[in-house]
N, C-alpha and C positions, 0 to 999 in steps of 0.2 A: 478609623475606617476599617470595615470587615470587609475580607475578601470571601463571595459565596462561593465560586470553587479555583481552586489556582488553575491558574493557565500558566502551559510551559511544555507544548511539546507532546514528550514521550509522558512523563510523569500523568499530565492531563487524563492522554486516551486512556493509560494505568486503570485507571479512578473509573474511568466514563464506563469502559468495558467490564470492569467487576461488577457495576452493577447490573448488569445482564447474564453475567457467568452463570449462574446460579438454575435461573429459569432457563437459559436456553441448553444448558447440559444434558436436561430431559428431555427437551424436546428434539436436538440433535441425535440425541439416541434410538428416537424412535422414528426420525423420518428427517433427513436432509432438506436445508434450507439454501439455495440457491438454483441457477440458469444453467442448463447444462448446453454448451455451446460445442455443435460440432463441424468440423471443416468439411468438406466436401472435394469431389476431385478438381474444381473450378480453383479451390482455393492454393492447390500447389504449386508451392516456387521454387526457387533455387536458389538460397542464402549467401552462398557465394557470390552472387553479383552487386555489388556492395550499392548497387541504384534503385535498389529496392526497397520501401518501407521497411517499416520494423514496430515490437513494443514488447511487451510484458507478462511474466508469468509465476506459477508458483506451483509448489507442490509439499504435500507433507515427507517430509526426508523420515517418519518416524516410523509410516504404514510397512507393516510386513517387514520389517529390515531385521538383518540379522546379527545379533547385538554380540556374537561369539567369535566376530572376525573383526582384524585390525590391518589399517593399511601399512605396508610396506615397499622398501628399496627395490628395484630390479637384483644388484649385486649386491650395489653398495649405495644405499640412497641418502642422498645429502642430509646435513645437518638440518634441523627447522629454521638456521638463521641461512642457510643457503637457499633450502625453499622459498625463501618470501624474499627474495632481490628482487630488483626490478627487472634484469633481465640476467638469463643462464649464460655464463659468459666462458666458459669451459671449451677447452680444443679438445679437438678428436680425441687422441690420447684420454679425456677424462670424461670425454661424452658417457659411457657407461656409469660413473660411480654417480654422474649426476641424475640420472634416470630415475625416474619418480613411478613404480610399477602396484598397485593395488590388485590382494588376489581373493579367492576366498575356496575354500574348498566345497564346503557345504554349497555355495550359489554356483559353483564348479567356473571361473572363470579366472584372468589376469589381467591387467587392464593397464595400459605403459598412457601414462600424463604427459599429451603431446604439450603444449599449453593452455595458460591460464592469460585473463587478460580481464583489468578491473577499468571500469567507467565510473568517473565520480562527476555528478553535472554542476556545472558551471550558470548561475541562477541571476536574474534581480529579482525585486519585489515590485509590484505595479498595483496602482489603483484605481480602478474604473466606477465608474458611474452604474449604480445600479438603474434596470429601466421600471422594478415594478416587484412583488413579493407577492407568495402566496398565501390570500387571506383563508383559503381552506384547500384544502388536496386539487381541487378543480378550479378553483375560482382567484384569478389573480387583481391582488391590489395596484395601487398606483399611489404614489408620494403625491401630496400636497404640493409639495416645494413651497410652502408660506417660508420659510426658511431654508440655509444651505448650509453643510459640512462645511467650515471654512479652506481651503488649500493647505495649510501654514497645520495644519491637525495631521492631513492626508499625509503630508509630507514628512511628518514624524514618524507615523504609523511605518511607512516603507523604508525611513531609516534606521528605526529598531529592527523591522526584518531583514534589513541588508547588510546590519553586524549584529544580528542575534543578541539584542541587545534587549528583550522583548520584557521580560519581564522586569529590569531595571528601569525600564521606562515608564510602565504604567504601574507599576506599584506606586509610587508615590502619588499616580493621578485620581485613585480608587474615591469612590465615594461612597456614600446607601450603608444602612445596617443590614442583615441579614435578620429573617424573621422565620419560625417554625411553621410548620403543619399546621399546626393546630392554631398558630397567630393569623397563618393566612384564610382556615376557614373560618375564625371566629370576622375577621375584619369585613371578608368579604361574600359569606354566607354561600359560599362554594363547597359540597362535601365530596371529600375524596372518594371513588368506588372503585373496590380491585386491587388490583396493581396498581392504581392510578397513583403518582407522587407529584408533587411541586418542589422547585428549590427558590425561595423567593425573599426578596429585599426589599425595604422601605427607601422609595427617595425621593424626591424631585426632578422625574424623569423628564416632564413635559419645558421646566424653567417658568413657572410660574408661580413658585414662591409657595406652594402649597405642597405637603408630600403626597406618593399617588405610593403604589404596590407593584412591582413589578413581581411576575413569577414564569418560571419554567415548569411548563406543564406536562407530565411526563402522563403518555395515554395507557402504558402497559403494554405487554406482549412485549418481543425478543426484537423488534426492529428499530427500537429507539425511539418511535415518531413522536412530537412534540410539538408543542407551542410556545409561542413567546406573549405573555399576555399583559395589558397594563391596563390597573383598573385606576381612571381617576381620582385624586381625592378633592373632594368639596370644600374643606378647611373645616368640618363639621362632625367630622367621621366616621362620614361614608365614604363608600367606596364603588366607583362602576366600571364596569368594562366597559372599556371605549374603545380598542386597538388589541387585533391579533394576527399572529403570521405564523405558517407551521416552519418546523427546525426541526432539528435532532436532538437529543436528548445530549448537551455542547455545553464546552467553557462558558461566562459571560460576567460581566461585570459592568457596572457603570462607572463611569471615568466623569472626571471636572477639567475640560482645560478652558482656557480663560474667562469663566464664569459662566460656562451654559455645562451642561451636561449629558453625556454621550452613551449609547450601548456598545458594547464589545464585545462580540464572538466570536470566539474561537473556533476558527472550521477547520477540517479534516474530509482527507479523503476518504469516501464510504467504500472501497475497495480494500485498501490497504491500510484504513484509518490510522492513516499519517497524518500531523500538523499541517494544513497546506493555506494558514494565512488566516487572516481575517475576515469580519461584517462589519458595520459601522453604520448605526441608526441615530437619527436626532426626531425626537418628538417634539410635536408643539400644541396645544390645546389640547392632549389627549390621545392625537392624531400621530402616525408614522409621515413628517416632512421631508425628508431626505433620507438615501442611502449611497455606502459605499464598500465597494467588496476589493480587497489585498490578496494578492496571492505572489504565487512564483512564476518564472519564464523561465524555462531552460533555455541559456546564450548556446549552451555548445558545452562537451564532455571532454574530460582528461583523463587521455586512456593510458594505462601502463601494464606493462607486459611486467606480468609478475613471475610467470616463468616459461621456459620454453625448450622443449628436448630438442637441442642440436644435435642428435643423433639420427632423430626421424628425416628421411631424404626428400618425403614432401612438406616440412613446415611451411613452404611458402606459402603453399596453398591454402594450407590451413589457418594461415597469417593474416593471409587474405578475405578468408569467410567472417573470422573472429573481429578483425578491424572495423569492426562495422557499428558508428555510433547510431545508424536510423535503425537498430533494432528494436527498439520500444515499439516505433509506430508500426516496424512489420508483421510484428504480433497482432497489435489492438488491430491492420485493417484486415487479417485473416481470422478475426474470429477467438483468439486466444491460441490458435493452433498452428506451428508450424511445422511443414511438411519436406522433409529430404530429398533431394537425390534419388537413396535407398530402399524409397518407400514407397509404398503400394496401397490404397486404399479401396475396399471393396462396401458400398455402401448399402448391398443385399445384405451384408454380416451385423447381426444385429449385438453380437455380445463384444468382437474382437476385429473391426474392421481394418487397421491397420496393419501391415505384415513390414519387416522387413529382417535382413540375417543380425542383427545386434552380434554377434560374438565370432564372426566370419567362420561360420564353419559347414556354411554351403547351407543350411537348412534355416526359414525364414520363422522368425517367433511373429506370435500372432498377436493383437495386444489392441487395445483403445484409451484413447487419452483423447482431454478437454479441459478448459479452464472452470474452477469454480466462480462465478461470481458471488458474493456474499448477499443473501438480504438478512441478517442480523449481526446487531453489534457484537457478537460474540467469535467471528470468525474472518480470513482475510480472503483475499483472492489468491490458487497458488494452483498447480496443476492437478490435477485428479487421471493415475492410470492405472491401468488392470494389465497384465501379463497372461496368458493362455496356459506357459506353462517355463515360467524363470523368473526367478528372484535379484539377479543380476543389478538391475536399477535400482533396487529397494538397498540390498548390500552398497554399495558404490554410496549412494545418496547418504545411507549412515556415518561411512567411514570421512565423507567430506562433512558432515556435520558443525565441528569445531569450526574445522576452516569458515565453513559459509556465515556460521552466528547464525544472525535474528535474520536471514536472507531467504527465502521462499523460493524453489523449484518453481518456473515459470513454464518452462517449454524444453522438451530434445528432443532431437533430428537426427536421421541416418545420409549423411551424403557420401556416394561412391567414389574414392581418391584413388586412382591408378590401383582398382581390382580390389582395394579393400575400403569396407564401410566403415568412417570415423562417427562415433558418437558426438553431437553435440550438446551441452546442457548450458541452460541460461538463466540463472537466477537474480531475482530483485528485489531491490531494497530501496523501494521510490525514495526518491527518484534517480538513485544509481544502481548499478547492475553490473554483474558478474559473470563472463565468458568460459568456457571450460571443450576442450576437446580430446576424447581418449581415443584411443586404440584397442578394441574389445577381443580378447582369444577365447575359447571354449579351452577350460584343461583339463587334462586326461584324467 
């Protein structure tokens, strides 16, 4: 049995997204592909009030940052195995050497690490009845149901995704050869134009004892969009299209479990093209009979204080705002944007609408931020801002680099704590996320 492309994850999108790197680097360069979503004064909340929605965001830590500064201690700042405890457990006496201060001279600021605080979600897998597919961009199919997924399949499917046990499981269930270009236009007198590609296999998709052609119909251009196509076979050797639904340019294989044989695809989110579960197609005469789609539920998040400056005299506060697992949804229902305390927005301003004092030194920087959404495979969702006249967030966002990894700038906030403005940053890595609150000074 040949596997036409591995499914597994991260390795997966790897694969999916190089094949777009290429074309869409060009075209990124000459003209931005995504929504630019901006809040309004309607949209401003107060993130401290932990009853408040929440969700997600990103930003490039790379733009503008200034690659000649490194973070550093206040006095004396802890070791990296003291940075990363779960919580700073120091008395008075060593509240200074624990202080975690980031400075830079060139972005002229110092910046003292009130705390950090990581969410990692707590998930099942679930299977739902799909109601219908879409046989062209506008036009949506409907299952036969001549046939059904049996339970005893679905049930599998969500317990490989409930111990990650995904590809041990259907590896062994694989079925289909894999066939070329050039096999699938010879068979089925379809020529490729463009960029157009196919990834396609020979099997018995339908269970009727005759092989048919399955292929992934990749249409070109930077967005992925695609098809899932099955061209019957006659037993003669021909071949027809009988059955199409558009996808994304995605994992997929067909699988054998107890004598019928299934589609498999691998889905991901088009945001953050993350793995986020499965498809599950059974065909019968040619025809799409049944579907079912797998994904994840988030039960609930397990937060840990990974660190926190017992010297600052309002951490509670800031305890307070950071404790907050509805932050995802507070994001997605503001738009991608949230708005501080600290903050001002002026919606006559067309280049730098937001204001507030980022490094408390009485004078308010002027600045716009928004989320990206992606429309090509080639890019994620993460924040997008501009500064008027400071580099402060560009530095800062560098020097957390390491720390965050493969983690995306989502969203920061200024909210006003007893006379001074704390920075908030909230980075994500769907579907867990990363809390961060500084203390921003202007230095001399």
């Amino acid at each position: 049995m040949t596997q036409l492309i591995l499914s597994g994850g991260e390795d997966c999108m790897k694969k999916i997204i190089a094949l777009f790197f290429s074309v869409t680097l060009i075209m990124l360069m000459t003209a931005g592909c995504g929504t630019k979503e901006k809040a309004t004064s309607e949209n401003e909340i107060n993130v401290n009030e932990n009853t408040e929605d929440t969700e997600k965001r990103k930003t490039d830590a790379d733009e503008g940052s200034n690659k000649e500064n490194t973070a550093i201690g206040s006095e004396e700042i802890a070791d990296d195995a003291d940075d990363n405890t779960q919580s700073n457990t120091a008395d008075s006496a060593n509240d200074k050497v624990n202080q975690k201060i980031y400075y830079s001279e060139t972005a002229g600021y110092s910046g003292q690490e009130i705390m950090r605080v990581d969410f990692r979600a707590k998930t099942h897998a679930q299977a739902e009845d799909m109601d219908g597919y879409y046989a062209t961009m506008e036009e949506k199919g409907q299952f036969t149901r001549s046939s059904l997924i049996p339970p005893e399949l679905c049930e599998l499917i969500v317990k490989a995704m409930d111990e990650k046990t995904e590809k041990e499981t259907f590896e062994p269930l694989k079925t289909g050869t894999e066939i070329s270009q050039e096999e699938f236009s010879g068979l089925t007198g379809v020529e490729l134009m463009n960029m157009e590609a196919v990834m396609a296999v020979k099997v018995d998709a339908d269970n009727d004892g005759i092989e048919d052609i399955a292929g992934e119909y990749y249409y070109g251009g930077t967005g992925g969009f695609s098809g899932m196509q099955l061209y019957k076979g006659s037993g003669d050797g021909n071949f027809n299209l009988t059955s199409s639904f558009e996808c994304f340019s995605q994992a997929y294989d067909f699988i054998q479990y107890q004598g019928k044989n299934y589609l498999l695809m691998e889905e991901f989110d088009y945001n953050t093209k993350q793995y986020s579960g499965y498809s599950l197609y059974l065909y019968e005469d040619g025809k799409l009979a049944d579907g079912k789609r797998f994904s994840f539920v988030i039960d609930d998040y397990d937060m840990e204080i990974v660190y926190e400056d017992l010297s600052y005299e309002d951490l509670e506060i800031v305890k307070n705002t950071l404790s907050n697992p509805k932050m995802p949804e507070i994001l997605e229902d503001n738009d991608g944007v949230i708005i501080g305390t600290a903050e001002t927005i002026n919606s006559d301003e067309e280049f730098f609408p937001y204001a507030g004092d980022l490094d408390n030194d009485g004078a308010r920087e002027k600045y716009d931020k928004y989320m990206w959404y992606p429309s090509n495979m080639a890019t994620v969702m993460h924040l997008i801002y501009y500064f008027e006249d400071s580099s402060i967030l560009d530095d800062l966002s560098e020097k957390l680099a390491e720390e965050v990894g493969d983690g995306f700038l989502y969203a920061f906030w200024l909210d006003e704590v007893n006379g001074k403005n704390i920075l908030y940053l909230y980075y994500g890595k769907n579907p867990d996320f990363t809390l961060y609150a500084f203390l921003i000074k202007k230095s001399n």
